[in-house]
N, C-alpha and C positions, 0 to 999 in steps of 0.2 A: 464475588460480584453479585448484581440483584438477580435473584431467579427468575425474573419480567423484565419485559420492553416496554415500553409506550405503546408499540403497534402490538401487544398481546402475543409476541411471539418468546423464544427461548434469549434470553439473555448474553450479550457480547460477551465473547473471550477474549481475553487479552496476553500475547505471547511474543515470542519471538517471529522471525521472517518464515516461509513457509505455510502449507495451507493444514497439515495437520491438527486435529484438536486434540489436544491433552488436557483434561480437565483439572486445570489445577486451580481454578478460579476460588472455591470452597477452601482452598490448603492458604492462598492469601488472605483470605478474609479472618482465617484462625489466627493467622499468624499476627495481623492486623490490631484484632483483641484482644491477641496474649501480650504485645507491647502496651495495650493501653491498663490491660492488669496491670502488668508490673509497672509503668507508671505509679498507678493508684495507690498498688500495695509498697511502692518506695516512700510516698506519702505520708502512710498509716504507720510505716516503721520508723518514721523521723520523727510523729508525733508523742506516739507511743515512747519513744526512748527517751522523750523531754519527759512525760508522766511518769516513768518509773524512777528517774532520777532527783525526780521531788518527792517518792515513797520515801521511810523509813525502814530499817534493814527489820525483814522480818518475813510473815508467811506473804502477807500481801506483796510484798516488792517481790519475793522469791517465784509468786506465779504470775507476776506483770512480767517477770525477766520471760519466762517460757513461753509466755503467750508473745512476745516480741520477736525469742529466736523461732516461733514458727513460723510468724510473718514474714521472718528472711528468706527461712526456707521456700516458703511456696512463690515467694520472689523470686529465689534461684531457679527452683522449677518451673515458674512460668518464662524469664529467659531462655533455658536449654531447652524447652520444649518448641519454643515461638523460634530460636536460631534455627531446629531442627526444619520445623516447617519451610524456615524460607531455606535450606538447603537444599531439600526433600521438591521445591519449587525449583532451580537452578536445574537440579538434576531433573529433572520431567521437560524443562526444554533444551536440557543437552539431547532426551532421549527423544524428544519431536522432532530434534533435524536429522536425528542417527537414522529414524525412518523414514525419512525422506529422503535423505540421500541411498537407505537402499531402495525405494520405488524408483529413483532416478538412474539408480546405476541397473536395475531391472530392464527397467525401458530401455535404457543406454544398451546391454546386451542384446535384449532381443532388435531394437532396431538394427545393430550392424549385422546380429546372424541374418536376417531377413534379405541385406542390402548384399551380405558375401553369398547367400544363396542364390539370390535373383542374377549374378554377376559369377556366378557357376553355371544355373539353367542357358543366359544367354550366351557361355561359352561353348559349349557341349550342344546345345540346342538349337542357337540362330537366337535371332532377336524374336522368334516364338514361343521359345523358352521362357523368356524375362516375360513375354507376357502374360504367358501362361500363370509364373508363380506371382505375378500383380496384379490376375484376374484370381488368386485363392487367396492371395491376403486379404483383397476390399472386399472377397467374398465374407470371410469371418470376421473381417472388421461390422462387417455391416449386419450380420446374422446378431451379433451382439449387440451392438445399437440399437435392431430394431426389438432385440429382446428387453433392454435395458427401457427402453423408451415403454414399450408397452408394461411392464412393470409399474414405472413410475403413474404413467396415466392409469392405471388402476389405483394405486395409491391416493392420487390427489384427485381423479375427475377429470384433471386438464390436460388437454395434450401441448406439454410445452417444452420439449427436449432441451430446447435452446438455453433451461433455468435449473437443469435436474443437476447437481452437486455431481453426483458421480460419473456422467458426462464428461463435465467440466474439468475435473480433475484429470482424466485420460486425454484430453484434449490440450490440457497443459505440457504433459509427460509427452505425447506425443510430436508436440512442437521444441518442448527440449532437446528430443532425441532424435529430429531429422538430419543432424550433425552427423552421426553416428552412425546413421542407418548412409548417407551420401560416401562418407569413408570406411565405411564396411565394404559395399558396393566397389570402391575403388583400391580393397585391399591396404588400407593405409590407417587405421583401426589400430588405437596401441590401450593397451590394458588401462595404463591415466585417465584415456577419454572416458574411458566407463562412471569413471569418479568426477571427472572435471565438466562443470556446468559451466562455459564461459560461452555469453552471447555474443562475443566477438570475436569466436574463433572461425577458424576457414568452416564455411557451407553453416553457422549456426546462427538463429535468429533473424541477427542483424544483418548479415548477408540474404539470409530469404526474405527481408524484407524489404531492401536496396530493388532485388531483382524482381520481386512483386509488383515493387511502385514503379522500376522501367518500362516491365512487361504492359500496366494494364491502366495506368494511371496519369493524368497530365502532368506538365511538368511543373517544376519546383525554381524560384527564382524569381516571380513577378514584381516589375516596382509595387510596393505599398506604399498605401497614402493613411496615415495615421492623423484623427480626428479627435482631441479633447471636446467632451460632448456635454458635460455637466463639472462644473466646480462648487464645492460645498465644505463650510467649517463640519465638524465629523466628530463624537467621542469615541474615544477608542474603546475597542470592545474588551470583556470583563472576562468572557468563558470561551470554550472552545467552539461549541454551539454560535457566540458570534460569530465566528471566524467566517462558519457554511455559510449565513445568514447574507452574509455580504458578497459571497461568491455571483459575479454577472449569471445573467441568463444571455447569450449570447446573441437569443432573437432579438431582445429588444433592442430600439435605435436607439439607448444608449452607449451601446457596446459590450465587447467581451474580456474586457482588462477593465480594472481596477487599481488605482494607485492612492496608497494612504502615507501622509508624512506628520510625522508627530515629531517635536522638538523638546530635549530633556536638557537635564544639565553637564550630558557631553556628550552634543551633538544632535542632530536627526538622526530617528529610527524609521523605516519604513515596512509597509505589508502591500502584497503585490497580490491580487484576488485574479483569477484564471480561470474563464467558460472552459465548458464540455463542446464537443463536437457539435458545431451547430448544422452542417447538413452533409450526408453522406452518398451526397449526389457524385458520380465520374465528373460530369461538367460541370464544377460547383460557380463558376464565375468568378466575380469579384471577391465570394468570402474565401478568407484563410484560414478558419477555420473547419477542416475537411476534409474526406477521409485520406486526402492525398498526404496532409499534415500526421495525422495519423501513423499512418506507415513508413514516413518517415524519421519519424520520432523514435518508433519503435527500432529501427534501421540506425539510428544512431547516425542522422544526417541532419542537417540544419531544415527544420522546414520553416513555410510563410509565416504560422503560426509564433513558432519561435519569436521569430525574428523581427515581428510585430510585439511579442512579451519586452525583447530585450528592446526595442526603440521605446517604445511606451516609457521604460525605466529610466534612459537615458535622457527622452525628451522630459520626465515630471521632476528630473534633478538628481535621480539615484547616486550619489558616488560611491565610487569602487571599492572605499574603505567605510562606509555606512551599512550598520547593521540592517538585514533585510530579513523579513520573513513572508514565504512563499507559501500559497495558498491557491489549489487547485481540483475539480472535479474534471475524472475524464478525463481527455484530452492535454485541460489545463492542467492535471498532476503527472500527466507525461512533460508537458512543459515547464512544468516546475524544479523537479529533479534535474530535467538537462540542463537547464538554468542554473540551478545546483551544480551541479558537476564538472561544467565549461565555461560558464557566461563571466566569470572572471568577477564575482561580487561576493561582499561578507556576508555569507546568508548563515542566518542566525536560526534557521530553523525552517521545516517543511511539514505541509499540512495537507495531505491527498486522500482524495477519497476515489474509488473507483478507479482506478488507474492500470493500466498494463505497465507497472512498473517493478516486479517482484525481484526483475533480476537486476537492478540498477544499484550499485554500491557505493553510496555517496559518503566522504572522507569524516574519520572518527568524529570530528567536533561538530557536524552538522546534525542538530539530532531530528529523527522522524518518527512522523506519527502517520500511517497506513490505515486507511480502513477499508474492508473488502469482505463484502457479501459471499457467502459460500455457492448462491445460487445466480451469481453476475458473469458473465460471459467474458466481460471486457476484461478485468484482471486477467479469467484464466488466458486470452491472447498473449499474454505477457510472458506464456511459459511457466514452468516451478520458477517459487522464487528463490533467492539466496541463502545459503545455509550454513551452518559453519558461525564463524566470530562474525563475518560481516551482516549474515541473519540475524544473529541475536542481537546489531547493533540498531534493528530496524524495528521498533513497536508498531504491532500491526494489534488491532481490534478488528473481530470475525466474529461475524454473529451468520445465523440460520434465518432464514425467512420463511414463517409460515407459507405453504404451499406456492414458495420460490417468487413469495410478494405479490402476486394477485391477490388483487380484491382491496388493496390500501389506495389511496391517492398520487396518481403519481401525474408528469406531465403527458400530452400526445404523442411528445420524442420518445420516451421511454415507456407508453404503455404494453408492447411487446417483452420486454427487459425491465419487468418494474425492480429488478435484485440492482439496477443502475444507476435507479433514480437517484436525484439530490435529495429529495426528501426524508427515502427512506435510508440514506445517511446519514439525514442531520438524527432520526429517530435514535439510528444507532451508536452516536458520539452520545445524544443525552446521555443515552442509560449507560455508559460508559463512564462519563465525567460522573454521573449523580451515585455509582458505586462507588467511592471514595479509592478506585483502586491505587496503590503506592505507585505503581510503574505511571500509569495516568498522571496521576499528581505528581511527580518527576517530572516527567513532560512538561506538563504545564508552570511548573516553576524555572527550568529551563528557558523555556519563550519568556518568562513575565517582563521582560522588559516591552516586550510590545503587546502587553494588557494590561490596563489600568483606567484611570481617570482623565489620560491625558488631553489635550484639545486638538486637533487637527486638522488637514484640508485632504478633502477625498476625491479626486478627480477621475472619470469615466473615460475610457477612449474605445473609438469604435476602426478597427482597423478592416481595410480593402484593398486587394489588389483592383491594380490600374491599369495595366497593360499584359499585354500579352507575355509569359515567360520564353526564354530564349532557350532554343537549341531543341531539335527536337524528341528527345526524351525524360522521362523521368528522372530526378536526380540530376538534369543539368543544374548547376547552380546550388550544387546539394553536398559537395563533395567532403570523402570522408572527414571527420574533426582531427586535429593535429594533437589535441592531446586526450589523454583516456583517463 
């Protein structure tokens, strides 16, 4: 991969699911040039064998033959050296999710010791007990954070917990493992949970966050009123970098969907482009875009958002068996995947940047491309993500952000969370697409059917709710999905 960014900072890695870095980036790029040697040198030995075979038998033919069979040789060896490397690559993200599932199965232990202790003190002790040992945990939780934080802020100058990596990452682990630590508590802890990361298991993710959006959130369900706001002929985009380019800004009135339909010679293909959270207000109004949507996305419940992506689709003409390709920041790459996963279309591929969506496992043939800042908050919401086969079926591109993106351009939504911005993901897809890496360029020739020269119509819509939603809590209107 390139040793530089665009924004001057350390250069994207590219791997399997999960947030670990294994620096294998160097071992592809040998590996990279060792095919294009032998290439060359397959070349040179075809030429060479035609020249020796117009010598005459003698001394000269006799060292044209050696100097040929060396050619071959160092042909052989630059293949078994170049297989090695991309072995020697396999295995380094076998061994990135091996450790991550042991931080997970870590966490996973001590959360339930934590949860069968506190459900010990309040047996033996009263419920003074429990409180007692969930006034010493947040004690040394917090002793450490406020170590960890003041750390960091000497490091960088700024005090910005909210962007420090190594936060983030315990904030991840720690949302993983509140499954764990609930059935510790409740003595129903079986040695599997320790291993098994599933956000849909009883008390994990999705359930806290069903219960989050009842507890604290409006509710879910309001008619939408969906608005085409601009129509326009469109070329279809060449690089990945279009892809961002055309991702809505959700402020503007002309909306936070995107629908593009390009017509080949079997059939329409379409690209569905999906805003970020546009205001993170409790009483957001009319927009669906919101943290209510949010939390429920993540809850694995249908929210406004959605449900605005999936009309948009239906109202621009989408059919069910029409190749789609889904494209999303934020919000929109939570709603893209679920889209992905349930919306019942041929989606032909996905394209998320900034997403709480690490633990979402969408089915072998859809393939993904992930990108996530090490110093962005919103992933880490998401929990670790997936590890194992369904990990490694997920291309995620992770880059570092000089002093966690401050001081680059980002918008007013994101100047708190500049590791969020759209911008500074479009910085990091460049330097990504422009290292030539094989996994990348996979990717991208995967999608190529909806990148090209094609001509198309690209329609804007701006969805709103209209009415009041029914029932009074969160989640009316929201109920679990019937299939997983």
């Amino acid at each position: 991969m390139s040793p530089g960014s665009p924004s001057g900072g350390p250069g994207p890695r590219v791997g399997g699911g999960g947030t670990i870095a294994v620096e294998t980036d160097a071992m592809v790029v040998a590996a990279q040039r060792l095919a294009a040697v032998d290439a060359q040198l397959g070349v040179l030995v075809s030429r060479a064998a035609v020249c020796v075979a117009g010598l005459t038998p003698g001394a000269r033919r006799a060292h044209a033959q050696q100097a040929v069979l060396l050619l071959q040789r160092a042909r052989e060896q630059a293949a078994i050296v170049g297989a090695g490397l991309h072995t020697a690559t396999v295995r380094y993200g076998m061994v990135e999710h091996a450790v991550l599932d042991g931080q997970r199965g870590v966490a996973a232990a001590l959360a339930a010791t934590t949860g069968g202790t506190m459900r010990m003190l309040s047996t033996t002790l009263g419920p003074a007990g429990a409180l007692l040992g969930a006034g010493a945990v947040a004690e040394v939780v917090g002793a450490l954070v406020l170590l960890r934080t003041i750390e960091r802020t000497a490091e960088t100058g700024r005090f910005a917990p909210q962007s420090d990596p190594v936060l983030l990452r315990a904030l991840a682990l720690v949302l993983a493992s509140l499954d764990d630590g609930v059935r510790g508590a409740l003595l129903i802890e079986q040695p599997a949970d320790l291993l098994r990361n599933d956000p849909s298991a009883p008390f994990g993710i999705e359930q806290l966050g069903t219960l989050l959006a009842a507890l604290i959130l409006r509710p879910a369900g309001a008619a939408l009123s969906l608005t085409p706001t601009t129509r326009r002929a469109v070329r279809a985009p060449h690089r990945l970098v279009d892809l961002v380019d055309r991702i809505p800004d959700g402020h503007e009135p002309a909306g936070q969907i995107r629908t593009e339909r390009y017509d080949g010679p079997e059939g329409p293909h379409w690209i569905v482009y999906i805003a970020g959270t546009v205001t993170f207000s409790r009483d957001s109004g009319e927009e669906p875009f919101d943290l209510a949507s949010d939390v429920l996305g993540v809850a694995h419940r249908t929210s406004d958002s959605e449900r605005a992506v999936l009309r948009a689709m239906r109202d621009a003409g989408v059919g069910r068996e029409e190749p789609v390709l889904l494209v999303g920041h934020s919000q929109g790459a939570l709603n893209a995947v679920r889209v992905a996963e349930d919306g019942g279309y041929r989606v032909g591929g996905v394209v998320q940047l900034g997403g709480p969506t690490g633990q979402i496992v969408l089915p072998d043939g859809v393939p993904v491309l992930a990108l996530e800042h090490d110093e962005d908050l919103v992933t880490a919401l998401g929990g670790t993500a997936a590890s194992g086969a369904p990990g490694l079926r997920r291309l995620v591109v992770r880059r570092s952000l000089p002093d966690g993106g401050f001081g680059v351009p980002t918008s007013p939504a994101t100047a708190a969370f500049p590791a969020h911005d759209l911008g500074a993901y479009r910085r990091t897809l460049a330097a990504a697409e422009a290292s030539d890496d094989a996994r990348v360029a996979a990717f991208t020739r995967r999608i190529g059917t909806f990148l090209g020269a094609d001509q198309g119509v690209s329609i804007r819509w701006r969805a709103r709710r209209v009415s009041a939603p029914p029932g009074p809590t969160a989640g009316a209107g929201s109920a679990p999905r019937s299939s997983r």
